[in-house]
C-alpha atoms as one frame of an Amber mdcrd trajectory, in Angstrom:
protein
 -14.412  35.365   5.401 -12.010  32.691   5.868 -12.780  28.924   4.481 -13.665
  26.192   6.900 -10.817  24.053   7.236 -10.121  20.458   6.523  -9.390  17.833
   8.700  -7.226  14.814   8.351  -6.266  12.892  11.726  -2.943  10.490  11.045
  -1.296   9.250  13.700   0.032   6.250  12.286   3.745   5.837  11.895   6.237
   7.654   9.092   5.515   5.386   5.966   1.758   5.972   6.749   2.471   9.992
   7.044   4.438  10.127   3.508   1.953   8.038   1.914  -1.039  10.712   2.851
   1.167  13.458   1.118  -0.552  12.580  -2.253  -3.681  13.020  -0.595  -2.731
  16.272   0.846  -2.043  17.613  -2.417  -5.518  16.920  -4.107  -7.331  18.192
  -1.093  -5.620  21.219  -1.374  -6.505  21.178  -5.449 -10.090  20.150  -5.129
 -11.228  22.116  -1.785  -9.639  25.259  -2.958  -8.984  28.063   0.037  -9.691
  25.395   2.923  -6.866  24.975   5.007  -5.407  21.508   5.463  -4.617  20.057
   9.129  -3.104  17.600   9.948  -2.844  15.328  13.644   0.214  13.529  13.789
   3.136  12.022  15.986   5.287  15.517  16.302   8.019  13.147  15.993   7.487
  12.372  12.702   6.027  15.049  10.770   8.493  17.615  12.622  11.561  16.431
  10.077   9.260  15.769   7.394   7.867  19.265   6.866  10.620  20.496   4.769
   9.297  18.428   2.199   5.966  17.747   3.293   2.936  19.559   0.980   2.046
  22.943   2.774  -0.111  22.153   5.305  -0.668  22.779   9.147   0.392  20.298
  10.972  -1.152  19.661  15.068   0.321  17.072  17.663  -1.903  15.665  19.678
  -1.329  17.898  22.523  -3.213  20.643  20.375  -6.668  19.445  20.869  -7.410
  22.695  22.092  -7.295  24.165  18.950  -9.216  21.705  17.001 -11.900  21.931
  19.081 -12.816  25.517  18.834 -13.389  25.022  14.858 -16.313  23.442  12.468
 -14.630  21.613   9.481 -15.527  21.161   6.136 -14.117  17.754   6.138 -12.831
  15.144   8.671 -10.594  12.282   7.234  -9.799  10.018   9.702  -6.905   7.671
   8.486  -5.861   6.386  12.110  -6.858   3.027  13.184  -6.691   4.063  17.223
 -10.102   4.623  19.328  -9.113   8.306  20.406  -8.948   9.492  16.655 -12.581
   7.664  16.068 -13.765   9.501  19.211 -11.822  13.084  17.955 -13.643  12.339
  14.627 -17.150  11.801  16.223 -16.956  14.657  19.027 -15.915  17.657  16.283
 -18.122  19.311  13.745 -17.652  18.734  10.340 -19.849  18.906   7.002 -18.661
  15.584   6.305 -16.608  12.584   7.916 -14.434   9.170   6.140 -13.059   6.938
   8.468 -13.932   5.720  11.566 -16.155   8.060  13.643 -16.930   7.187  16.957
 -20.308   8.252  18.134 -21.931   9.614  21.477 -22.494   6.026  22.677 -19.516
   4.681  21.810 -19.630   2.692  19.099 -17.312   3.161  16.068 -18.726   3.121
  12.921 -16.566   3.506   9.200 -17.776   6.135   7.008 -17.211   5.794   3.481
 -17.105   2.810   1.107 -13.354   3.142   0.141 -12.419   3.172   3.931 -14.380
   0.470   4.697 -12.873  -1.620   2.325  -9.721  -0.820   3.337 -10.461  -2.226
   6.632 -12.214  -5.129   5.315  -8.491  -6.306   3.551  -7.026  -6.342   6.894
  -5.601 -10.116   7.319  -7.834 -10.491   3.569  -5.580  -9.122   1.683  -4.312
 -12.037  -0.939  -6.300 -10.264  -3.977  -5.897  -6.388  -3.027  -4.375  -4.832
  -5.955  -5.354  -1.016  -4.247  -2.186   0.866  -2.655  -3.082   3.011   0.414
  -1.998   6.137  -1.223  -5.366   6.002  -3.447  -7.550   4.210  -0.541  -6.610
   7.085   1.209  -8.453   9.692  -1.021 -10.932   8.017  -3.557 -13.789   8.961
  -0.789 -13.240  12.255  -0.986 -10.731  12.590  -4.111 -12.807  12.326  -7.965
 -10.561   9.671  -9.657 -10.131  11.852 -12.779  -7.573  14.151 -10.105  -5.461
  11.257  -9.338  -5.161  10.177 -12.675  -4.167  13.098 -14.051  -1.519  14.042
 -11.203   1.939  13.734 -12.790   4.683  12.925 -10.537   8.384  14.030 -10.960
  10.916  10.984 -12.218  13.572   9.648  -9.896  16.547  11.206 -10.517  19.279
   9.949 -12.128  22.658  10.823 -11.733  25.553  11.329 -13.803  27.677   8.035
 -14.815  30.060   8.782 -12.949  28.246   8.933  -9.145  28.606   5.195  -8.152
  27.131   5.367  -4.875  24.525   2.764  -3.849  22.460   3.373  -0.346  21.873
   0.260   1.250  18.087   0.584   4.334  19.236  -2.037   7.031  16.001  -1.937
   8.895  12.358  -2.680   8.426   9.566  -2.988  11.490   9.725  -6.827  11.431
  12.233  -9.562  11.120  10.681 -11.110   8.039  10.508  -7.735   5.901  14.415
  -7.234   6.460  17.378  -9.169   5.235  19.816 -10.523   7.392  23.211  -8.882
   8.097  25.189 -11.909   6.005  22.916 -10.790   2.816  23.816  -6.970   3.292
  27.532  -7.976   3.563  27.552 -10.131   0.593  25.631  -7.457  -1.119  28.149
  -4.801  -0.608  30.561  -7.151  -2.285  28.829  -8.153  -5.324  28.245  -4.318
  -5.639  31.604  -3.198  -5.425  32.339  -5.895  -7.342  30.503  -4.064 -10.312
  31.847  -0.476  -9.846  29.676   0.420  -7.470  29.862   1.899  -3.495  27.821
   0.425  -0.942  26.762   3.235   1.602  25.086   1.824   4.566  21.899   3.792
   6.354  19.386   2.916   9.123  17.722   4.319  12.429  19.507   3.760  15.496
  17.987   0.357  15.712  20.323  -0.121  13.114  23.588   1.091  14.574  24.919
  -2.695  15.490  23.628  -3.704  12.474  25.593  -1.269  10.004  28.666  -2.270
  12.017  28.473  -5.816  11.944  27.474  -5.544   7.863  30.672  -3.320   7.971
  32.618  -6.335   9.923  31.553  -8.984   7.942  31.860  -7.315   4.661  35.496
  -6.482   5.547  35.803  -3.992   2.584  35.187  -0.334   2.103  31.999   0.810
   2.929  30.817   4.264   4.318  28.473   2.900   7.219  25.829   6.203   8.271
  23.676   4.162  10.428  22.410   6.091  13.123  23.715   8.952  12.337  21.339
  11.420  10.169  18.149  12.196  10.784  14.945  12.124   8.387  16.003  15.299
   7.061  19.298  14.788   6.868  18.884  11.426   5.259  16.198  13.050   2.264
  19.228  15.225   1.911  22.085  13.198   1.649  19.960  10.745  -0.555  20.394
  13.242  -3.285  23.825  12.157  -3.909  22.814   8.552  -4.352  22.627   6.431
  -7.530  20.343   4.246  -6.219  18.503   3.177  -2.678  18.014  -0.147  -2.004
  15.709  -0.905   0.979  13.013  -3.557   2.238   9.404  -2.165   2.797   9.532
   0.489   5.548   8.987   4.172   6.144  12.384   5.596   4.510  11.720   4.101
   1.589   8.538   6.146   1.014  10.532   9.116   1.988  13.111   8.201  -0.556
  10.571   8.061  -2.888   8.811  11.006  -2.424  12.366  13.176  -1.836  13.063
  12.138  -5.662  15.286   9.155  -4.933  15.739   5.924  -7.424  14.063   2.932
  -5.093  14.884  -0.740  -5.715  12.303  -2.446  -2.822  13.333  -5.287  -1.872
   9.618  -6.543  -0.916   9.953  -9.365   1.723   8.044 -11.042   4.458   4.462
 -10.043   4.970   4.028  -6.967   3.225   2.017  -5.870  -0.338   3.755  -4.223
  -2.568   0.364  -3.687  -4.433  -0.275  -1.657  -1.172   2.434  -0.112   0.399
   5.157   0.070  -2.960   6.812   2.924  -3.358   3.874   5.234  -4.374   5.702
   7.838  -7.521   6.667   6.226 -10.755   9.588   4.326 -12.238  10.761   2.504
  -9.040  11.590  -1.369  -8.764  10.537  -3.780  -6.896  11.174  -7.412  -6.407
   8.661  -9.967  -5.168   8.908 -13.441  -4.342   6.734 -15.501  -6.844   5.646
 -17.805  -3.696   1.764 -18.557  -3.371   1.785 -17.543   0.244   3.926 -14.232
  -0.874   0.798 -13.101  -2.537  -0.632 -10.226  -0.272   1.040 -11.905   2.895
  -0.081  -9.971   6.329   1.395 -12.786   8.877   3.816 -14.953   8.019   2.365
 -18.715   9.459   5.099 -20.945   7.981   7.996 -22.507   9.963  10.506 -20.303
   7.964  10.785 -17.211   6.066  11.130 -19.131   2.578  10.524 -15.835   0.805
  13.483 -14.927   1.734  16.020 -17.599  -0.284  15.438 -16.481  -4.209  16.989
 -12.938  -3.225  20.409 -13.434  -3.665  22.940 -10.765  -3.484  24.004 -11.283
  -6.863  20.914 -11.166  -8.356  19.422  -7.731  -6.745  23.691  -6.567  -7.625
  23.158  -7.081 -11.321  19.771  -5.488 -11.402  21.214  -2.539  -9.450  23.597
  -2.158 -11.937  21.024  -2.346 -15.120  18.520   0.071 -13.190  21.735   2.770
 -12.918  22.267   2.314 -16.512  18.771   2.818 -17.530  18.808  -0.859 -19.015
  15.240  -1.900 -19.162  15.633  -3.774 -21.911  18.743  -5.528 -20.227  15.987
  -5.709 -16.902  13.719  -7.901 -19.206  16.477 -10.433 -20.058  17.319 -11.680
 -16.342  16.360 -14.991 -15.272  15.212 -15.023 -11.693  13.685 -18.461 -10.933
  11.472 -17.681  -7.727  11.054 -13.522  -8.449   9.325 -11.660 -10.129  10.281
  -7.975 -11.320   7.928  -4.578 -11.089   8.235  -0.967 -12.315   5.842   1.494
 -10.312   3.587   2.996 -13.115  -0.296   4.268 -13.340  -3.008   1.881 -14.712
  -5.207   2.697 -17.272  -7.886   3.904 -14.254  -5.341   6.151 -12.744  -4.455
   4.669 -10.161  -1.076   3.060  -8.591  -0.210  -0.491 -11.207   2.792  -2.463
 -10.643   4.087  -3.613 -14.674   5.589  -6.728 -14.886   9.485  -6.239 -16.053
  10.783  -9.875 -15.717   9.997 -13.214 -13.810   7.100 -15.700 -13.888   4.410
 -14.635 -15.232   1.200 -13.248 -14.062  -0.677 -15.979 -12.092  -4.033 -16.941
 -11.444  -3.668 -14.886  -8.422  -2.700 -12.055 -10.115  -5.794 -12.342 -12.591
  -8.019 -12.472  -9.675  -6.699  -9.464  -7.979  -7.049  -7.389 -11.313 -10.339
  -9.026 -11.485 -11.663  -7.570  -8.039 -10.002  -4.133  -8.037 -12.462  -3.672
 -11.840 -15.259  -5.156  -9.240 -15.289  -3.052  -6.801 -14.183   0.067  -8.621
 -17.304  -0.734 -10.855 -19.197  -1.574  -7.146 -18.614   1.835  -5.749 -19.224
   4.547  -8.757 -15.317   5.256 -10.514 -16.250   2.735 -13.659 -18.434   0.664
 -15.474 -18.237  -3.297 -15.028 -16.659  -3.840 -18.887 -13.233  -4.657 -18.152
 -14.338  -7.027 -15.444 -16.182  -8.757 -17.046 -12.964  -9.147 -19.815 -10.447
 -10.216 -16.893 -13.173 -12.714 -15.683 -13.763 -14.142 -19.539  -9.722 -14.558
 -19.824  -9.517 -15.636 -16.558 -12.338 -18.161 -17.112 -10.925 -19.564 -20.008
  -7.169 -19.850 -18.479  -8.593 -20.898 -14.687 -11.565 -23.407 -15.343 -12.121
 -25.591 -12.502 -11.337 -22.245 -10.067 -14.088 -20.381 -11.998 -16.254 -22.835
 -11.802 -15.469 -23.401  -7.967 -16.672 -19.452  -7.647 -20.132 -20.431  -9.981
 -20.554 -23.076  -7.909 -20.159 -21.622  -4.662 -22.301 -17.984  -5.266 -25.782
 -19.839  -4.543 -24.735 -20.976  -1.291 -23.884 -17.166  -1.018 -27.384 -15.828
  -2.452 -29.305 -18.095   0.101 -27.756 -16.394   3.228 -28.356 -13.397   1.575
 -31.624 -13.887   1.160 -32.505 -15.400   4.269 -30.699 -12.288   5.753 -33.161
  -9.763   4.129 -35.909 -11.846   5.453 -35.094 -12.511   8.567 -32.468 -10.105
   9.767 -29.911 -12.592  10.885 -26.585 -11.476  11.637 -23.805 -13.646   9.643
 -21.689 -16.326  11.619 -18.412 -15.176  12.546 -16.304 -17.244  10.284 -18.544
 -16.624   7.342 -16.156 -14.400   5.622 -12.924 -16.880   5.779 -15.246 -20.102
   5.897 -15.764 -19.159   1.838 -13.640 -20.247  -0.808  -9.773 -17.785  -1.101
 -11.352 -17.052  -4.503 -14.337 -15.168  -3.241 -12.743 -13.899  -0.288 -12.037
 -10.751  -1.305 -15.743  -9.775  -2.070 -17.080 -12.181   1.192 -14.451  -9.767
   3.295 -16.302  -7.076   2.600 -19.533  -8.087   2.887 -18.977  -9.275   6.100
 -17.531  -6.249   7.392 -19.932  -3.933   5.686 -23.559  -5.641   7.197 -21.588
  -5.191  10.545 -20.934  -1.364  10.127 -24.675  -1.002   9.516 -25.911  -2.966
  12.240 -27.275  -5.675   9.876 -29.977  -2.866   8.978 -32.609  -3.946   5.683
 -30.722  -1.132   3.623 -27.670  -2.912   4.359 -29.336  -6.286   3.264 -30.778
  -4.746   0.229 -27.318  -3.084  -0.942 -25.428  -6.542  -0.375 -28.157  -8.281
  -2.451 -27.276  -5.667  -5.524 -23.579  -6.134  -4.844 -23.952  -9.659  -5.229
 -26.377  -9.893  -8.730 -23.917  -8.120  -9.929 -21.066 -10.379  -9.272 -23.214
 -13.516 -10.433 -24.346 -11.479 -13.739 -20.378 -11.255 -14.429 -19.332 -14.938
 -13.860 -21.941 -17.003 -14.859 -21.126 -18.741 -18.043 -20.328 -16.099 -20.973
């Protein structure tokens, strides 16, 4: 008799598609003999099933289908109403994600996913990358960390040729044309060939890159498809590209990635996911976990100069890390994708500024709510908050001095069932937003219940036991 099979409903777009691969593997590793299938837009999983894990995939269309099994397991990954409903109407052993219910409301099932949602427009001090969000409710933690994923390939000496990703979704996570043009100059200024790729959104922009740059340059924007592009990537040194769905296939397909991580993006969530990629950040306060850019200007932007991400494409084809260290870049900071000592996706500091206070906090957190929701004990957070403490003074003790205001409307929740003002989360302090985010959203999903008051009370003793004065 045949396994019940499992469930995951993605309907998001391409770079949300690649980045569930990891979490198709370990279902298929830890719910041996289930089948694994998979809703998503036909016109993106369609090219990506030559490299996709083995799975079965379903368009929406084939709702027919789906509904004539019970599932093991439902993971719901999509953000839009009809999956929630999908999720709610079928029969499963167990649900994550949104689930809609026979009234109508929409409810979040599983800690992980909830506090996914809860970084949404909160995400300054989010140091978790989808790829692991994606599976820790269903994954155990010692599967992901011991997953080993294949290095980028590298290429003999003598193959020179740079891809250059025009496009992103947004204006402020791409560079302008006048940067990719002076980029394919300072590259073939260093023995290396620019090679120019993009969607057909792209098309005008390869050719006026190609104008502008005036020298040679092999301009294949428009012209391949995801396939074809995985393919032809193969004979590439080197891909540069802002955050956006062909870089995660790049990635994935075995590619060396340089992201160039602008506008309002994370790179602590949405980096490229395998090791041994690059990526540069803007050392900007606001450029820390940015979801909408509010500022008259995309100031971000002016620290990457063509000459600057040139030279480091040059040391990354060499294999220079030690040569990667060495370069002064006043306003960026430098990251190699690697795994953390937990397992899970780390970004390692190559060259730059420094780690900032920001940076402390966000380590600080992910230890909290790791330690919060079962994968660890609260040790090392309580380490990063001692360091942090004694680097960060005044901002610790603006936390301190702000958690009884906290444990009174906690308090007076419990006792009186009170549902939380609507600005409460943001109306705290950026340091504690992170944990009043989730709070927040988490007494909604449960209605405000005295089980949800009683868990939020725990969440937060143990939050004051770790910064009060050690």
């Amino acid at each position: 008799m045949s396994k019940r099979p499992i469930l995951v409903l993605q309907m998001q777009r391409m770079g949300d598609l690649i980045l569930s691969f990891p979490l198709f593997l370990w279902l298929e590793r830890t719910y041996p003999g289930h089948p694994v299938w998979v809703v998503a837009e036909e016109k993106f999983f369609r090219p990506l099933m030559p490299i996709s894990p083995k799975v079965t995939y379903f368009p929406w269309e084939g709702l027919g289908v789906l509904r004539r099994e019970k599932y093991e397991l439902i993971v719901n990954l999509s953000i839009r109403s009809q999956a929630a409903a999908l999720a709610g109407e079928l029969e499963a052993g167990a649900k994550i994600g949104p689930v809609s219910g026979p009234q109508g409301a929409t409810y979040i099932l599983g800690d992980w996913q909830l506090y996914r949602s809860s970084v949404v427009e909160n995400n300054r001090h989010n140091l978790f990358h989808w790829a692991d969000l994606n599976a820790l409710d269903c994954i155990p933690l010692s599967r992901i960390g011991q997953t080993v994923w294949p290095q980028p390939r590298t290429l003999q000496p003598t193959d020179n040729r740079i891809g250059l990703f025009l496009g992103a979704s947004e204006e402020s996570k791409r560079p302008s044309v006048e940067f990719w043009a002076s980029l394919c100059a300072e590259l073939l200024g260093r023995g290396m060939r620019p090679v120019l790729f993009g969607g057909t959104l792209e098309q005008e922009t390869g050719q006026a890159v190609a104008r502008i740059f005036g020298g040679p340059v092999l301009d294949m924007s428009g012209k391949l498809k995801l396939g074809e592009l995985a393919a032809v990537g193969q004979s590439l040194q080197l891909f540069i590209t802002p955050d956006t769905g062909p870089m995660h296939l790049a990635a994935w397909a075995g590619m060396k990635v340089l992201n160039l991580s602008l506008g309002n993006v994370n790179p602590w969530e949405t980096g490229p996911y395998q090791n041994d990629h690059y990526v540069i950040r803007s050392t900007m306060s606001c450029a820390l976990g940015c979801w909408n850019c509010r500022r008259d200007s995309l100031y971000c932007h002016g620290p990457f100069t063509p000459s600057r991400i040139a030279v480091i494409a040059k040391r990354m084809i060499l294999n220079d890390r030690s040569g990667l260290t060495k370069i002064n870049m006043p306003g960026l900071r430098l990251y190699s994708t690697a795994r953390g000592g937990n397992g899970l996706y780390d970004l390692q500091h190559i060259s730059g500024r420094k780690a900032s206070s920001g940076d402390m906090l966000g380590r600080f957190w992910q230890q909290f709510f790791g330690a919060a929701f079962g994968l660890w004990d609260t040790e090392e957070a309580g380490r990063i908050w001692s360091v942090f403490e004694n680097n960060q003074p005044k901002l610790a003790g603006k936390m301190r001095s702000h958690l009884p205001l906290l444990g009174k409307e906690f308090s007076k929740g419990l006792a009186k069932g009170i549902p939380l003002p609507d600005c409460f989360w943001d109306s705290c302090p950026l340091i504690l937003r992170q944990f009043s985010g989730f709070i927040h959203l988490f007494l909604q999903n449960n209605d405000y219940s005295r089980p949800a008051w009683v868990r939020v009370l725990s969440l937060y003793e143990q939050l004051a036991s770790l910064v009060s004065s050690r």
